[in-house]
FINUDREN-290892 format. One record per residue: x, y, z of N, C-alpha, C in turn; residue in three letters. Coordinates in steps of 0.02 Angstrom, whole numbers, plus 50000, padded with zeros to 5 digits. Each point is the difference from the previous one (the first is absolute). Layout:
FINUDREN-290892
XYZXYZXYZALA...
***
This chain:
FINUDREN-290892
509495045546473499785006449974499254999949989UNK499585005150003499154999750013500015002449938UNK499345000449973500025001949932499475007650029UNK500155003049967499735007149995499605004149913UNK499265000050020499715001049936500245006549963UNK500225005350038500095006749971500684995949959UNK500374996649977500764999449997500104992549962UNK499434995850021500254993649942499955001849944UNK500084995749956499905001849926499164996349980UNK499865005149948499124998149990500024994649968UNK499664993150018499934995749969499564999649950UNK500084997249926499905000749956499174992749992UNK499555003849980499404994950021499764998449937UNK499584993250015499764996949919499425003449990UNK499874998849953499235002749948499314996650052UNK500314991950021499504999050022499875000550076UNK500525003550023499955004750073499575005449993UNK500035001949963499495007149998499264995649965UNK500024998649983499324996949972499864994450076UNK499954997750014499834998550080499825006650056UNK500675004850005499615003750035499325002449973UNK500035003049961499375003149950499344993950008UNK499904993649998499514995250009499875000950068UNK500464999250047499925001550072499585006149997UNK500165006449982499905005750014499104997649985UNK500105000749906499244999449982499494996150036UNK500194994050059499514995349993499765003150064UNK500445005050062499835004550059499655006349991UNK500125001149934499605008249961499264996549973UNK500124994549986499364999049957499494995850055UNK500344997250060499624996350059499794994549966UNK500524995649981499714993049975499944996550052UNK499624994050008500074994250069500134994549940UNK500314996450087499924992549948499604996949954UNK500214998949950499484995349938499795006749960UNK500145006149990499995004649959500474998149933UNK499745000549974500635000049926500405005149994UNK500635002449962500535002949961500035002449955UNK500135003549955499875001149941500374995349970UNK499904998749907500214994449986500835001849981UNK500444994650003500575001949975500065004049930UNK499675002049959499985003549930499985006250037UNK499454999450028500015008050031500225001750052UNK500414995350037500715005050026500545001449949UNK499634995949977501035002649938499965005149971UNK499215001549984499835005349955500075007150066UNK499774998950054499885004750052500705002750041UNK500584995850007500595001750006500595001149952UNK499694996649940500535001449924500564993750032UNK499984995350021500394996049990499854992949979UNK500354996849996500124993349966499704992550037UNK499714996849974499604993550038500494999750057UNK500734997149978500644997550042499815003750082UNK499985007150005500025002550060499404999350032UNK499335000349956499514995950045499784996550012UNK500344993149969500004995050032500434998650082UNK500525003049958500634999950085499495003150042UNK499965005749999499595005250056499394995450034UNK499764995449955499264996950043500354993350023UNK500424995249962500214996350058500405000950050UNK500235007349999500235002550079499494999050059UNK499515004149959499375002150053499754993750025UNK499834992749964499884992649993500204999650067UNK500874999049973500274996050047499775005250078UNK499965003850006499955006350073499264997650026UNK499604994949948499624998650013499265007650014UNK500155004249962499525004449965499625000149939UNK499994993749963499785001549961499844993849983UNK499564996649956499634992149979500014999349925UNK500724997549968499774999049932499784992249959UNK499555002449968499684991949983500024998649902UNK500334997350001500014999049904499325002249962UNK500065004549964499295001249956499565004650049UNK500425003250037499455004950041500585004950013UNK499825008050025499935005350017500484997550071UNK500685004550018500024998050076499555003850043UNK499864996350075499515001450031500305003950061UNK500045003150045500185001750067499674995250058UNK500664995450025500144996250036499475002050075UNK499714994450012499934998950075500254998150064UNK500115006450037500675000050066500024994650008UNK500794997150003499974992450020500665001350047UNK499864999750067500635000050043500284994249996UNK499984993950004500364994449947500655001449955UNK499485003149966500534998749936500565005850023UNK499615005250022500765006950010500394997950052UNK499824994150038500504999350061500574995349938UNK499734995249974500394995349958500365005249939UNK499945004949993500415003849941500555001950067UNK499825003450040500545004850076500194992250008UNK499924994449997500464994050029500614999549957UNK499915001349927500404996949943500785005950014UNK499865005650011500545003250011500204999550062UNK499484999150052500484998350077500164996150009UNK500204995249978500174990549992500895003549953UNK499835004449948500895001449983500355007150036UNK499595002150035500265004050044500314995250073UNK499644994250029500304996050044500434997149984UNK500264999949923500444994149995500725003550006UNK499645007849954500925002950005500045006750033UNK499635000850059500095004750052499934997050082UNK500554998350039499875000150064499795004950049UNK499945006649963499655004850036499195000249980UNK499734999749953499284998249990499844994050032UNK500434994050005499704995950028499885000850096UNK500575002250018499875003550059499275004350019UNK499845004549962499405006850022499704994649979UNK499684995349976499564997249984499994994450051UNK500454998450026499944996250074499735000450060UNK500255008049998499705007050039499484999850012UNK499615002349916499425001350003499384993250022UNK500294995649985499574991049995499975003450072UNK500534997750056499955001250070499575004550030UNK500005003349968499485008950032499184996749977UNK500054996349932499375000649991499704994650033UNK500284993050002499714996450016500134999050069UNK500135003150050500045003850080499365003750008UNK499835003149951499285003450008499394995749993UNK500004995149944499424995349989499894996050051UNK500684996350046499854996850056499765002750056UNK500185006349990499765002850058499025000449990UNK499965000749931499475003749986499464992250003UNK500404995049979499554992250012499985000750066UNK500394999650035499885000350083499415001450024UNK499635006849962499495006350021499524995349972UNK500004995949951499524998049974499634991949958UNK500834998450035499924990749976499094997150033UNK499664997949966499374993150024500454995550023UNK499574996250049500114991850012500204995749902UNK499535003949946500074995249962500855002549957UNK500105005550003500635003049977500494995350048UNK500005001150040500614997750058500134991449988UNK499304996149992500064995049964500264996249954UNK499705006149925500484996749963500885003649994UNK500145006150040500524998850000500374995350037UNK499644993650038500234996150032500344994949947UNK499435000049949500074996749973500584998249946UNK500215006149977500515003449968500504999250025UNK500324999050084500505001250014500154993750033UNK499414994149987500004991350013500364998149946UNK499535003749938500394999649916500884997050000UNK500065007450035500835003149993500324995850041UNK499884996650047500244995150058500174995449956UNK499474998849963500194990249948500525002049937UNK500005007050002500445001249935500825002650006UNK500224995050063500715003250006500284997449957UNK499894994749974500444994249966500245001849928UNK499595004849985499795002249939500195006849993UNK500605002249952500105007550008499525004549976UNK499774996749944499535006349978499384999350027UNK499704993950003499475001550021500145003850077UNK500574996950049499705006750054499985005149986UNK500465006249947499985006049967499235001049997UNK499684997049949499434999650002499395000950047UNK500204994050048499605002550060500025006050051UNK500745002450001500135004550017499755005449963UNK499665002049947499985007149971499094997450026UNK499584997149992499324997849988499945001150091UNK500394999350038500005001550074499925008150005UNK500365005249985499955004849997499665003149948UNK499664997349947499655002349961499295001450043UNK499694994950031499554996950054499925004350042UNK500465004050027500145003750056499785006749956UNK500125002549958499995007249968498994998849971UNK500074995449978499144997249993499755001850073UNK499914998250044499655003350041499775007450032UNK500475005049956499895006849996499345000649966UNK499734996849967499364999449944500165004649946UNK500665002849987500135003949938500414994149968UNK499685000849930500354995849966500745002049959UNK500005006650002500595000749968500765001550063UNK499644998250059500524996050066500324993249977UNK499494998349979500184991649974500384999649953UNK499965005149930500314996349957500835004450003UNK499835006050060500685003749975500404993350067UNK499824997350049500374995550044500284994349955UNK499244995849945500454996549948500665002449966UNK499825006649987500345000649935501015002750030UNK499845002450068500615001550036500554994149996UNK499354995050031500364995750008500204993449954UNK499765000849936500164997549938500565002749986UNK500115005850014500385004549954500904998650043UNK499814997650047500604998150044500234993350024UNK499664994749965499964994050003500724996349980UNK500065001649970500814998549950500485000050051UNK500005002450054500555004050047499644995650062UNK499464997050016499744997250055500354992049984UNK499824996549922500074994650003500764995950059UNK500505005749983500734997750019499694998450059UNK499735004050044500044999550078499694993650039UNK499464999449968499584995550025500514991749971UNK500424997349955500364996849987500545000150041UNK500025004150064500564997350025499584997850084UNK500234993849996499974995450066499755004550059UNK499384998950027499835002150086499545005949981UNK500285003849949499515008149997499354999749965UNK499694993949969499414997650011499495001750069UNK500364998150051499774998950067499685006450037UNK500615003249988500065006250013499545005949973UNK499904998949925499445002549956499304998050041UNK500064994050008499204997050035499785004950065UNK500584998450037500025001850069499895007949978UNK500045002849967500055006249995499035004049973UNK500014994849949499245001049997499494997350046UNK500214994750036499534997350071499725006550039UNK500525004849978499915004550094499885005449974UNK499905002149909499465003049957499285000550012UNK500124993450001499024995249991499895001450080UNK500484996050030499545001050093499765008750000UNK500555006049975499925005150036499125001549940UNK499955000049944499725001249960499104997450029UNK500174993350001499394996550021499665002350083UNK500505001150022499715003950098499955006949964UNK500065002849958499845006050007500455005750025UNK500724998450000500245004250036500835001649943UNK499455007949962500315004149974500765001149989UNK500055002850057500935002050014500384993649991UNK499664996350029500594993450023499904999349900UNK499484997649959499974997549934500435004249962UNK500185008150024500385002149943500684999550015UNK500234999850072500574998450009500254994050002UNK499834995249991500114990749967499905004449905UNK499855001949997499814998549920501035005349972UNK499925005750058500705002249985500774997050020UNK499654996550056500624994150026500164994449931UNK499374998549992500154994949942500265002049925UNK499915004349984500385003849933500575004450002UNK500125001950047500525003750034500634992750005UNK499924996450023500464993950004499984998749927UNK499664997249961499824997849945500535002649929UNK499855007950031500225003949948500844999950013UNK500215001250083500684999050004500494994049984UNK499474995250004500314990649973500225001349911UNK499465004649986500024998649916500385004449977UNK500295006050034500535005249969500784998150035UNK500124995750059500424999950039500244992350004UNK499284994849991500294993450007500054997350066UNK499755003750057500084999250088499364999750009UNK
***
């Protein structure tokens, strides 16, 4: 059954839900930047009529969302964008969304495939001699690390991290880390079973050849051959 807003029932919200939106609101009305101060907690309590309790909750919401900088004996401050930290808050709930949905973990398989099909393609357009290098180097790494489950996991995510680094956008890089952090749990089984080590290798070899010659199409279609299998071993077991 879908849920439908005209028809659910209104959920009943805390004190310090509305006192968050309202900080949000004020700090976009008033054009604070980072390292601007807040008003002090007295005078939100005094300015919304409520109670320390809700604005405290309300600002370590904002904390944790990583909007906001509070420091003992000071004023909170408005946080400096940290794509870091907001990818690591979006990890903490997609890590329990993989654990107890096989359909999230699917679109998110999806999506890894689509995206990182584009970065190879897009290293292809634009790998150096010194890029192509050290991803040589990376995938010599991964050769010595069969023996070893995690560390090949390891080498395996720092291989395709490598690859999304050569787009020269950095937030290629950390959303390729963070995909593939976020799906790691579900990789370890595979690589622990006998021969598909090999296969993983062989699979990024003909990544790197198409990547390093320069030749586009062939890099995004090895990059979809290889996760496309990947993804069917880890939902199917074949």
């Amino acid at each position: 059954m879908t849920s439908d807003p005209r028809t659910d029932p209104i959920k009943k919200r805390k004190l310090a839900d509305d006192v968050q939106d309202r900080l949000l609101a004020f700090i976009a009305e008033e054009g604070l930047s980072p390292g601007d101060a807040l008003p002090s907690e007295r005078d939100l309590m005094v300015r919304h009529q409520v109670g320390r309790t809700a604005i405290r909750e309300a600002m370590q919401n904002l904390q944790r969302m990583g909007l906001i900088d509070i420091r003992h004996g000071e004023r909170p401050r408005v946080a400096a964008p940290d794509m870091v930290g907001i990818v690591d808050q979006l990890g903490q709930g997609m890590r329990h969304m993989l654990t107890h949905s096989a359909v999230t973990r699917a679109h998110l398989q999806d999506a890894r495939t689509t995206f990182e099909a584009e970065m190879a393609r897009i290293a292809a357009e634009r790998c150096t001699p010194a890029q192509a290098k050290l991803l040589r180097i990376l995938l010599d790494e991964h050769h010595q690390a069969q023996s070893d489950p995690v560390l090949f996991v390891k080498c395996d995510g720092a291989f395709h991290r490598a690859i999304s680094g050569i787009g020269g956008n950095p937030i290629y890089e950390l959303l390729s880390g963070s995909l593939f952090d976020w799906l790691s749990q579900f990789h370890v089984d595979m690589v622990r079973s006998p021969g598909l080590e090999l296969l993983t290798l062989g699979e990024h070899e003909a990544i790197l050849e198409a990547i390093s010659t320069g030749k586009a199409d062939a890099a995004k279609a090895a990059m979809v051959q290889h996760l496309t299998r990947a993804n069917r071993y880890r939902n199917n077991g074949t």
